[in-house]
N, C-alpha and C positions, 0 to 999 in steps of 0.2 A: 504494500500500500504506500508505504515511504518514497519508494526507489520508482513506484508510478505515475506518482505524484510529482516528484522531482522528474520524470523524463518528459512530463505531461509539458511540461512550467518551461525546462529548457535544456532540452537535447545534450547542448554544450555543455553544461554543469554538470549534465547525468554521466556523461562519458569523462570528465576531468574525474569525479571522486572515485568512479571504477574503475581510473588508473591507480588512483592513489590506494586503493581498498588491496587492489594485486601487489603494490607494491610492499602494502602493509604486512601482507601474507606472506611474502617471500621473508622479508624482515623478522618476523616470531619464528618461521622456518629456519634464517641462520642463527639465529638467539638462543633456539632448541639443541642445535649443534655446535653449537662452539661457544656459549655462554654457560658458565655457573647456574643453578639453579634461581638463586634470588636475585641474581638481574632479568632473569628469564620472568617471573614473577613480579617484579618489578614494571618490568613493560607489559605485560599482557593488561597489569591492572590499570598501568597509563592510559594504553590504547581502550580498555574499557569506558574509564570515565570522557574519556576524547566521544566513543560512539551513542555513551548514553546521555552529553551534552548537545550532538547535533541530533540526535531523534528529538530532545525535547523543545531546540528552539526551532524545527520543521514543523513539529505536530502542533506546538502552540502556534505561532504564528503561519504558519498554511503557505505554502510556495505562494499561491497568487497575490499574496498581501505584504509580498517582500519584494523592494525595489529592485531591480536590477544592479544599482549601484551596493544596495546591502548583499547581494549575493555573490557579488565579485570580489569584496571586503571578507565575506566567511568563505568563499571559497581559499581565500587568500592565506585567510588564517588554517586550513586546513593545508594546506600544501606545507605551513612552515611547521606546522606540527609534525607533519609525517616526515618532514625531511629532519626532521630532529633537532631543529632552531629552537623553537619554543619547549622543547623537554628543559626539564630541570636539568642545573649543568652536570651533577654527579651521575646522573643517568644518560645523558647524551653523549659524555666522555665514554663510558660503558657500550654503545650502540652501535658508538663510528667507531669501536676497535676494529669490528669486525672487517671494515670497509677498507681498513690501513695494516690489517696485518701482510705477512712477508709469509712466501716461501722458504724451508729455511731446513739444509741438510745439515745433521749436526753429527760430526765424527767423536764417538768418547775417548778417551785414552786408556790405556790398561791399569790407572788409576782408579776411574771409576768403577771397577769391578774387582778387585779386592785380586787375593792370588791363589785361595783354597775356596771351597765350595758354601763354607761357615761365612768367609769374610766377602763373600761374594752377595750372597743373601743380606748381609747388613749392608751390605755397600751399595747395590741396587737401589735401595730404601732415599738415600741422599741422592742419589743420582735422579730418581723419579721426581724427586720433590725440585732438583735445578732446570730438568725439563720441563717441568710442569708450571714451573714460571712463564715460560714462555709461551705455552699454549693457554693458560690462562690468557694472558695479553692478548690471545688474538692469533696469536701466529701457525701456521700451519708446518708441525716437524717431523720431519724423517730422519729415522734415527740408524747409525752405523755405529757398530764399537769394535773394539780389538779383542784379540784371542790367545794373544801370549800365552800368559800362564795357564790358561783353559785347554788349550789344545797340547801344549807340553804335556800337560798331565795326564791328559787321554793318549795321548802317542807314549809315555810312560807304561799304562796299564796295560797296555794292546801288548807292546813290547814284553812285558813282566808275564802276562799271557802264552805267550808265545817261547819263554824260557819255559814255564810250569811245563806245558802241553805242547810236544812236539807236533802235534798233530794239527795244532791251531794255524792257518795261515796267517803269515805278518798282516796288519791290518794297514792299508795304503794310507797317505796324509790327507788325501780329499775326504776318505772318509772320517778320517779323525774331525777335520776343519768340519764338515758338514755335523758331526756329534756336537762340537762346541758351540755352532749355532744355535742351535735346538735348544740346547739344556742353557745357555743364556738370554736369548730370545724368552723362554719359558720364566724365568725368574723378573727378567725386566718389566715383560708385559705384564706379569701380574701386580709388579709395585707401581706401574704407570696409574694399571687401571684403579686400587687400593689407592693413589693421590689424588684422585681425579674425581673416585666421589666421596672422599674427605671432602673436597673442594667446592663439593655441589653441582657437580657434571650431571646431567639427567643420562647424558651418554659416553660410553669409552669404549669406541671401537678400537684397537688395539692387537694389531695381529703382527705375528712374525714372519716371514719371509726364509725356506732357506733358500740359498742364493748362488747359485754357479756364476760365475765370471771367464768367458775366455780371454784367453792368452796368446800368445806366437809363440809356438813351439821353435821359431828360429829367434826368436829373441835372446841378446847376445847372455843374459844374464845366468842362460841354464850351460851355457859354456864355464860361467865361473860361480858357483854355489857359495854363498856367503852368507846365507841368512841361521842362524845356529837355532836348532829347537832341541827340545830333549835335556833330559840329566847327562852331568857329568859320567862318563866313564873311564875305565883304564885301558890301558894299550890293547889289553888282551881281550877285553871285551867289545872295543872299537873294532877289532882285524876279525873279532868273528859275526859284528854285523856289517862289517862292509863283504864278506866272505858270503854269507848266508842271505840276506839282504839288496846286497848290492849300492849300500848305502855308503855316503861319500862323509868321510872321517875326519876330523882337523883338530889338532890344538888348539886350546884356548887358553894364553896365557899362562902355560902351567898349570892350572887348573884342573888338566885334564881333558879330555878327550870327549867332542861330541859334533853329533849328527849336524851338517850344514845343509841348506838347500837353495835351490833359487828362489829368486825374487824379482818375478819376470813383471811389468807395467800392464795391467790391466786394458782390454782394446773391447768387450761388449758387456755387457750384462747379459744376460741371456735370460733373466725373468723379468727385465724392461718392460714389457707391454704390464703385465700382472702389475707391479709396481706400480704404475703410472696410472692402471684404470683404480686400483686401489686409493691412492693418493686424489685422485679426481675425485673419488668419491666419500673424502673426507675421511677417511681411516689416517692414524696413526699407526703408520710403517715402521717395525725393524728389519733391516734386508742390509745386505752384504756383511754380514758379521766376519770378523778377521780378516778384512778384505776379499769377501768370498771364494766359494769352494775352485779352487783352480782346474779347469779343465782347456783343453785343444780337442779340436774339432779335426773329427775323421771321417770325411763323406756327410752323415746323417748322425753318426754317434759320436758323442762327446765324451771323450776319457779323461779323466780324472790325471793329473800332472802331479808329481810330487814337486812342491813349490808353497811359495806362502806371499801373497798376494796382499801389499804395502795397504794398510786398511785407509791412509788418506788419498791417495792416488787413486783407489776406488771410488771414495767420499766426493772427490773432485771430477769425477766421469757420470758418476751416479746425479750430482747436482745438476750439471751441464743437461744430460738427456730429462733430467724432470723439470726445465729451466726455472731454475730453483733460485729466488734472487739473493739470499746468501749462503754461503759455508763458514762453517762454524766447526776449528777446529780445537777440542778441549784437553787440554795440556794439564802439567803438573806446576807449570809456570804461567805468570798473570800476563804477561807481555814478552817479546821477541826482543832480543838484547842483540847490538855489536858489541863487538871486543869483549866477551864473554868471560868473566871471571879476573880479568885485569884491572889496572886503577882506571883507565878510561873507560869503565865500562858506561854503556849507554843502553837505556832502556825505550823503546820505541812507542810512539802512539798510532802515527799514523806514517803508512809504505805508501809512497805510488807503485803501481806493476815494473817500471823503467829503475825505480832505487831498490824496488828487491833484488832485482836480477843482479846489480852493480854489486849489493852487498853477496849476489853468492857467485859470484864470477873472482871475489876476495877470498873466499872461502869462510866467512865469517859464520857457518853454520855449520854446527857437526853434524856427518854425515852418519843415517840411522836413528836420528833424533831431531833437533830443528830444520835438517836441511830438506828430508821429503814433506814435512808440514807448510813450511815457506814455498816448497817446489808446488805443491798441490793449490796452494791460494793463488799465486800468481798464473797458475793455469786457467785456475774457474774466474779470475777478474778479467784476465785480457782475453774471455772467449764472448763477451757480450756484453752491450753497453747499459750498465745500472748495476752490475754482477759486481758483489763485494765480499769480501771472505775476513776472518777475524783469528784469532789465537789468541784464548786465553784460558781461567781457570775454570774448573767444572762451575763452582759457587758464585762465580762471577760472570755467567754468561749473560744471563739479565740487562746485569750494568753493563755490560759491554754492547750489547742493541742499541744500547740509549745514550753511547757516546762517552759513559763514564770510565770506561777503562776498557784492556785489550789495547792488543794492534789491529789495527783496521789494513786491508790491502785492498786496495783500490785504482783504476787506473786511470 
């Protein structure tokens, strides 16, 4: 009777507020998904009293008996409501997040995940709650972490297996790497979802990803094996799994003796589409953990490489193909330093693409540690224009979106 009345009176009014009605709808729809509960509750009860103030000044005063000048005045006022002018400011600030959040691929460091399976469970817990900053804010994150000490220690068991039970076949590193996914993915998701409706999330979609990554099997890296996994051994137990195995042996430091591999650059994702209809669809992704499961492509079938796949190099491929407008890689450090541990040391705020390169063409980054983080940022900035990447602390990523700390790479 309202909306009849009103299209009786004027066509043009009718059609202006049944944009604004669609666009209200779509508006509670992103509030539902990506707002806390009591901002969600917040506006539904806004837009409430909004629809049961223009029923009552239509029904009392009658479309015919309102000038046309007074209906271009309340229409007027209905446009700046729904556009979010007239909301109260602590509510409005709350509405436009949703309109200004960022894509945002976020690499963890082997930090956030503690080194035993006890301290990995507590450590999740903090990790979920620095993520969860930022999706609260608004922002849309996908998340990659490392597998260090995770996959040592499955590659460990497999091994210790395989002494007990001759019978046991050695267990290959893809599948190790694909185990550590799994059983981290599994712990992380569930303290995302466990923050999210502390938080007041109505929803946490929240799924894991495991993740093959191809590689170049002529990539120069599987010629020189340098990436060390596994426990220490002794000579004798080094010579009978390079004997038995086939596995390539090195010194480390006195130390003792253990398994190296390559660490070849990551060239596809190969669960890309999945990711990205995921991600479209508003899910909170974990995918490529430890830089995902290493495979090369043979014909149609993909085998599994022994290798271990640099997890921000994947972070920085994985951002690019979901044009993700930042990377965000989280360290055990607040900021990127020259002249590292010397009296000139310097602590950076902000890189352009053109002074990172200068500083690692010096060498001022160690290499296995700042230097592929630094390598991976200045990738994902100079591949597209507004693409910005960060390095900083788990606890500090927050403040580092918002300019307060962190190095910013930028170009």
């Amino acid at each position: 009777m309202l909306f009849r009345g009103l299209y009786e009176y004027s066509p043009f009014l009718f059609s202006f507020l049944m944009v604004f009605l669609i666009l209200d709808i779509f508006l509670v729809y992103q509030m539902l998904l990506f707002t806390p509960r009591p901002v969600t509750i917040k506006l539904l009860f806004y837009r409430l009293f909004t629809i049961i103030f223009i029923e009552v000044v239509i029904l009392e005063y009658r479309p015919h008996r309102l000038s046309a000048e007074y209906l271009s005045h309340f229409a007027g006022m209905i446009f700046l409501t729904n556009s979010g002018l007239l909301l109260p400011k602590y509510l409005s600030e709350e509405v436009f997040m949703i309109y200004k959040r960022k894509r945002i691929v976020v690499a963890l460091g082997g930090n956030a995940l503690g080194n035993t399976l006890p301290e990995q469970m507590i450590a999740v817990k903090s990790t979920a709650k620095a993520l969860c900053d930022l999706i609260e804010e608004g922002h849309q994150v996908v998340v990659v972490h490392g597998n260090g000490p995770q996959v040592g220690m499955i590659n460990n068991a497999m091994t210790a297996l395989t002494h007990e039970d001759q019978a046991q076949p050695n267990t290959p590193l893809s599948v190790c790497v694909a185990m550590s996914q799994a059983y981290i993915g599994y712990d992380l998701q569930n303290a995302l979802r466990e923050e999210l409706r502390k938080r007041g999330f109505m929803r946490t979609p929240v799924v894991t990803v495991v993740t093959q990554v191809r590689v170049d099997p002529e990539d120069p890296a599987f010629e020189n094996p340098s990436k060390p996994i596994g426990k220490f051994l002794t000579k004798e137990e080094a010579d009978f799994q390079a004997k038995a195995y086939g596995h390539v042996m090195k010194e480390d430091a006195g130390r003792g003796y253990r398994r190296v591999v390559a660490s070849p650059k990551p060239v596809e994702i190969v669960e890309q589409d999945a990711i990205s209809s995921l991600v479209d669809a508003n899910k909170i992704v974990i995918c490529c953990g430890g830089g995902g499961i290493p495979v090369t492509l043979e014909g149609h079938h993909l085998k599994g490489a022994s290798a271990v796949i640099d997890k921000d190099f994947a972070s920085c491929l994985l951002a690019k193909q979901l044009d993700a407008d930042m990377l965000i890689i989280l360290t055990a450090v607040e900021k990127v330093a020259v002249n590292f541990g010397k009296e000139n040391e310097k602590w950076l705020d902000d890189l352009t693409v053109s002074q990172a390169r200068k500083y690692i063409e010096e060498g001022q980054f160690a290499a296995g540690s700042m230097l592929p983080k630094v390598q991976a940022c200045v990738d994902f900035a100079s591949s597209g224009t507004g693409r910005t990447a960060m390095i900083t602390l788990l606890e500090k990523a927050k403040d580092g979106i918002m300019g307060k700390t962190g190095t910013q790479i930028h170009l």
